[in-house]
SEGU-731760 format. One line per 5 residues: number of its first residue (from 1); for each residue x, y, z of C-alpha. Coordinates in nm, 2 decimals. Each point is the difference from the previous one (the first is absolute). Layout:
<rs>
NUM> X:Y:Z; ...;
</rs>
This chain:
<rs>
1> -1.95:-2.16:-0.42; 0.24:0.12:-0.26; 0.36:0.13:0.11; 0.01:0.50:0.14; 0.21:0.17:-0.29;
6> 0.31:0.21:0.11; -0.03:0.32:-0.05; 0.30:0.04:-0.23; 0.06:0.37:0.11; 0.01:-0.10:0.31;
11> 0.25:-0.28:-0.02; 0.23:0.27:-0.19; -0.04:0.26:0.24; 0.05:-0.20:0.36; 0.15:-0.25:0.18;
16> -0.03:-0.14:0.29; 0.23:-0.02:0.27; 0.12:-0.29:0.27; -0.23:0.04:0.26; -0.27:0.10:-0.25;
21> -0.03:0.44:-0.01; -0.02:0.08:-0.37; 0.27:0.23:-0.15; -0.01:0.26:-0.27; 0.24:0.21:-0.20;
26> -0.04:0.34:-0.01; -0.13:0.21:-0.32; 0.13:0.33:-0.15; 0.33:-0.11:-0.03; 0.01:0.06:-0.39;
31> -0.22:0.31:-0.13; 0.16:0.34:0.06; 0.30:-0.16:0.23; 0.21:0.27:-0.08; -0.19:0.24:0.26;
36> 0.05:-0.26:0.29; 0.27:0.00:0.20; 0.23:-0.23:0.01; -0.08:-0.10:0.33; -0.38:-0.05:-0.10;
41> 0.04:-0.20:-0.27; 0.30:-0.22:0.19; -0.33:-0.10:0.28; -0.25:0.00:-0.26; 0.24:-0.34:-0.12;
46> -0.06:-0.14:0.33; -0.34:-0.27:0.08; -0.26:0.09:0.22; -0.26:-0.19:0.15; -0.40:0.03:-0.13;
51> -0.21:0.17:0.27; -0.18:-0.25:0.28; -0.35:0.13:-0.18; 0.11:-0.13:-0.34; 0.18:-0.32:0.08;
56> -0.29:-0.18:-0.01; -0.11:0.09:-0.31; 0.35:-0.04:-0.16; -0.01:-0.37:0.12; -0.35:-0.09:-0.13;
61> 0.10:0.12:-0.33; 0.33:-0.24:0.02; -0.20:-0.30:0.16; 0.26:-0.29:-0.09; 0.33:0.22:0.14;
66> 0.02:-0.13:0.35;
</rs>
């Protein structure tokens, strides 16, 4: 049985953590930043964690990042 492709967005996008939760960065960080506030875009920097209901299908699309 030949060898599940990455899903090269995917691999760009997330990353898993320690104990296994996939993380995310946040978007909207570049277009029209000027109307943010400061604060906004100083926690839009900050990782978050993918939702319980897409976790799963975050991992099958990274099946070799354990």
């Amino acid at each position: 049985m030949p060898k599940q492709k990455t899903h090269s967005g995917t691999k760009k996008r997330f990353w898993l953590t320690g104990s296994g939760k996939v993380n995310r960065s946040h978007g909207g960080k570049n277009h029209k930043a000027e109307t943010k506030s400061s604060k906004r875009r100083r926690n839009l920097r900050q990782s978050t964690l993918v939702s319980s209901t897409q976790e799963n299908t975050v991992k099958n699309m990274m099946p070799y990042k354990d």
